[in-house]
C-alpha positions as CSV (number, residue, x, y, z in Angstrom):
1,X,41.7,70.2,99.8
2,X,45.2,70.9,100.5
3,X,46.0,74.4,100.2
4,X,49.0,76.5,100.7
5,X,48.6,80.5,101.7
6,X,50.4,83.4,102.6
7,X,49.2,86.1,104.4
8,X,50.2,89.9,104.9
9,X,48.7,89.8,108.8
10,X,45.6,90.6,110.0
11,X,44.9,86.9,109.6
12,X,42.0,87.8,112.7
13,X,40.0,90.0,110.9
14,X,37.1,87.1,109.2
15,X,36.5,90.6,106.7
16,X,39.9,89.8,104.9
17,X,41.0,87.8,102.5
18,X,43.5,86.4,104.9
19,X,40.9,86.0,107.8
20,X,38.6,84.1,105.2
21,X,41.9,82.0,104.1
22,X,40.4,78.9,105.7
23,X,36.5,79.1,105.4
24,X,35.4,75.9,104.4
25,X,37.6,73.6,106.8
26,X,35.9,72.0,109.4
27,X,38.3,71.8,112.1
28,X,41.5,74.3,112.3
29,X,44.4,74.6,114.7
30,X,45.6,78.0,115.8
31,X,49.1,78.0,116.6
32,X,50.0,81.1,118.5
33,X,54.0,80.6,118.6
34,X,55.2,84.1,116.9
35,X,52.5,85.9,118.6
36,X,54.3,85.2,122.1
37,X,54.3,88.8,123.0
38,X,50.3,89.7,122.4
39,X,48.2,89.9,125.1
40,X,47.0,86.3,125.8
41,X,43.8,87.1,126.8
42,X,42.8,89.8,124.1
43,X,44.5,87.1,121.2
44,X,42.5,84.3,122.6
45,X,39.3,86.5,122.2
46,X,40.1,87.4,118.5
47,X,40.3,83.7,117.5
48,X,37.1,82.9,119.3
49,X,35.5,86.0,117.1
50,X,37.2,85.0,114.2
51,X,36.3,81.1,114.1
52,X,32.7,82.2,114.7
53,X,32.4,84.6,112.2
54,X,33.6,82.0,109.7
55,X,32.3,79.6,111.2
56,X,34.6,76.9,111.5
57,X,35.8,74.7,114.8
58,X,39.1,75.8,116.2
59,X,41.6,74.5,118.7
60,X,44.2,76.7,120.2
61,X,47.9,75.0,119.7
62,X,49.7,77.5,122.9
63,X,52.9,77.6,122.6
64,X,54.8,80.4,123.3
65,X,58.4,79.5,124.0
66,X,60.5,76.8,122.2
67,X,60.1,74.3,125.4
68,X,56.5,74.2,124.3
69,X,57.5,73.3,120.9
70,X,59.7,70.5,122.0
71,X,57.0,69.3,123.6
72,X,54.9,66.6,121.2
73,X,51.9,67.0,123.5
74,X,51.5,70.4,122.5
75,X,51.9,69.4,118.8
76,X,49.4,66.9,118.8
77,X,46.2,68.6,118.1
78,X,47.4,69.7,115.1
79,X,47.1,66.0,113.2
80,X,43.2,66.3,114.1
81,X,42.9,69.4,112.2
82,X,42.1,69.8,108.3
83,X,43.6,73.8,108.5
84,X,46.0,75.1,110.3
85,X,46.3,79.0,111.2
86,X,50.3,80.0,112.1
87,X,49.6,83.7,113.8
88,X,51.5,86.7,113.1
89,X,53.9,88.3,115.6
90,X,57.6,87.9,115.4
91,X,59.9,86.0,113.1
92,X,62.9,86.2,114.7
93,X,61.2,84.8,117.7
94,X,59.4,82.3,115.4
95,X,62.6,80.7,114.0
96,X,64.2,80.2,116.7
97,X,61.4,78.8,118.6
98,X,60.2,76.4,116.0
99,X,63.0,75.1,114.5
100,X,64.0,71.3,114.7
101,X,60.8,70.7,116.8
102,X,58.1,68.9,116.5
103,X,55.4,71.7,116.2
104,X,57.2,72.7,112.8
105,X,56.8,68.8,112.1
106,X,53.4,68.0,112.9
107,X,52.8,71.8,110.6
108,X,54.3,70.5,107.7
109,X,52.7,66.6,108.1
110,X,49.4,68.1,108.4
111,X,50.3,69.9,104.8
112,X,51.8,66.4,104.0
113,X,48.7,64.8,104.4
114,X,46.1,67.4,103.0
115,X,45.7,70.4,105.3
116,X,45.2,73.5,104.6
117,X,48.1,76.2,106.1
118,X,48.0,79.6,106.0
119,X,51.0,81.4,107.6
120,X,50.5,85.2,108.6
121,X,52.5,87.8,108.4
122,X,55.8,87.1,110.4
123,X,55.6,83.7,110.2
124,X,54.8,83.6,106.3
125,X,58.3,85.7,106.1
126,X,59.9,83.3,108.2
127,X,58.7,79.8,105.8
128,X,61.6,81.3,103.1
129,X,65.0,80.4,102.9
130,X,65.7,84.0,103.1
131,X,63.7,85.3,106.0
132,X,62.7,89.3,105.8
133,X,63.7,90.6,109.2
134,X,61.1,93.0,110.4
135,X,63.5,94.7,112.9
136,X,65.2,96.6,110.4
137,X,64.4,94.7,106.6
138,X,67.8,93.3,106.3
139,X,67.4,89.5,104.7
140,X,68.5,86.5,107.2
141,X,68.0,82.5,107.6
142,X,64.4,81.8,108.1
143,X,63.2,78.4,108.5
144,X,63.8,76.9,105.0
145,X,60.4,75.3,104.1
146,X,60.8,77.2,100.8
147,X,63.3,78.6,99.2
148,X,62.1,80.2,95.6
149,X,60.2,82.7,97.5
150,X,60.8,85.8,99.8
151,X,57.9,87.5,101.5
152,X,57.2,90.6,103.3
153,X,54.4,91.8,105.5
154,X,52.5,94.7,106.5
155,X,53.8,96.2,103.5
156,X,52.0,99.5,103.9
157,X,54.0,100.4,107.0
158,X,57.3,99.9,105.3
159,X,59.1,103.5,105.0
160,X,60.0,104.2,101.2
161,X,63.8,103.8,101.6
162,X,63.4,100.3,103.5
163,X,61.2,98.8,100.4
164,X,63.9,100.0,97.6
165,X,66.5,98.6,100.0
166,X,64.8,94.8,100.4
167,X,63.8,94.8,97.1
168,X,67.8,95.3,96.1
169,X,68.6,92.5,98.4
170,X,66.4,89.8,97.2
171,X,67.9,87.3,95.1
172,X,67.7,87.5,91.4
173,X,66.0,84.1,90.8
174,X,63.7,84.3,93.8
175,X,59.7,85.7,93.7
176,X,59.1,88.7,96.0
177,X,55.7,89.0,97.0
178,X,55.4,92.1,99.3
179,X,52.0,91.6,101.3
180,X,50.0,94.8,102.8
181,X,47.9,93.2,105.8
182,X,44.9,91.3,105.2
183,X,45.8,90.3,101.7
184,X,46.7,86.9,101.0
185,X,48.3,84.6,97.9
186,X,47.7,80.8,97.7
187,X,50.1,78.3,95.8
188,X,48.5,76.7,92.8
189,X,51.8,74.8,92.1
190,X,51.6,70.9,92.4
191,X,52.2,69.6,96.2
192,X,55.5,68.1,94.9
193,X,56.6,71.6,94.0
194,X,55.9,73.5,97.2
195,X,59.6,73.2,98.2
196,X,60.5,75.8,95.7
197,X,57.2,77.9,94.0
198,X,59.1,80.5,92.5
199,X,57.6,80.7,89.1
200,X,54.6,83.9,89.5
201,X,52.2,81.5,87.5
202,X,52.3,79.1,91.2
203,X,50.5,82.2,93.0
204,X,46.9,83.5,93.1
205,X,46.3,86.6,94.9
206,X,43.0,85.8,97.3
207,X,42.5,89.6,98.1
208,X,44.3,92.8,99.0
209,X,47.2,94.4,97.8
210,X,50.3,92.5,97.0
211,X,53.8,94.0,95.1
212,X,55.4,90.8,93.0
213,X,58.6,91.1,91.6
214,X,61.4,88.9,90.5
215,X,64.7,89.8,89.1
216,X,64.4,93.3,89.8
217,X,61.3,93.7,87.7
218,X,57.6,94.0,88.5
219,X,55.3,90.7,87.6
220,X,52.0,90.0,87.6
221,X,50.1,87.3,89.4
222,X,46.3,85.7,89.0
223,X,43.7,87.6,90.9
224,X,41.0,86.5,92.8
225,X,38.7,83.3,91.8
226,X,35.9,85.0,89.7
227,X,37.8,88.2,89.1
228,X,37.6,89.6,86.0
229,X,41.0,88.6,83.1
């Protein structure tokens, strides 16, 4: 079934709710773009681990630089897949590396056509219109796949004064969702309204902590499947 998640980060860690974000596929792609600068051979361990503890089949999409992404050989495994897994790392990095290409392509045609995606952390920031800059929290261009939202990540390491200065910066009609790793939100709005799922009845939270707001004011989304009203 075609799903759309968000995750906070720690999308390695099969204990989380954003680790567990895909259970149930049968084949998914790991696309290790924004996570450039981890050490390849510990990150190539951790999704080994983390498809086994599932369990599900992976294939590891490498790209690290935007040549790779221009490259439609690297893309290609992707259309096989039923879930796709965008890794954490940076966003800045991300957007500029992705953009135009056809790795962000054959992402979004595997959505197209029923995949399940689950961005993490960075790269679930970087989806918005308005992209949360981790190097200092200021708002910039992120890749534009959605534009009703903005999301942050790791939201337990954000000092006090940078959280009440993003949340002052976020558009009035757009949905904050402030992740803290390992927690996770899925769309639940129609696939013809992914574009722009601003409304907080579109999100379910999956697990962990998450902060919604819009306009300025605290709002509440659906927990968990099977979680108590």
């Amino acid at each position: 079934m075609t799903r759309l998640v968000l995750a906070g980060g720690r999308e390695l860690d099969a204990g989380t709710a954003a680790g567990r974000a895909l259970a149930g596929c049968d084949s998914v792609a790991v696309v290790t773009l924004a996570a450039a600068f981890r050490r390849p051979d510990a990150l190539a361990s951790k999704i080994s681990a983390w498809a086994d503890a599932l369990p599900v089949e992976h294939v590891v999409v490498r790209a690290v630089r935007r040549s790779d992404s221009l490259d439609p050989a690297v893309a290609k495994p992707i259309a096989g897949c039923d879930g796709v897994l965008v890794l954490d790392g940076s966003p800045a990095h991300f957007v500029a590396a992705a953009k135009g290409t056809p790795l962000l392509d054959a992402i979004v045609a595997a959505h197209r056509t029923g995949a399940a995606v689950a961005w993490s952390g960075a790269t679930a920031a970087a989806v918005c219109a308005s992209m949360v800059d981790d190097r200092g929290g200021a708002l910039t261009v992120g890749l534009g796949l959605h534009d009703g939202i903005v999301v942050a990540a790791a939201w337990e390491s954000w000092p006090r004064d940078r959280r009440r200065r993003l949340r002052g910066m976020v558009p009035e009609s757009a949905l904050f969702m402030a992740l803290e790793s390992g927690a996770a939100v899925e769309s639940t709005a129609p696939p013809q309204e992914w574009a722009s799922p601003a409304r907080p009845e579109d999100w379910t939270v999956l697990g962990g902590s998450v902060e919604a707001r819009q306009g300025g004011t605290p709002v509440t989304l659906a927990g968990p499947p099977g979680a108590d009203p």
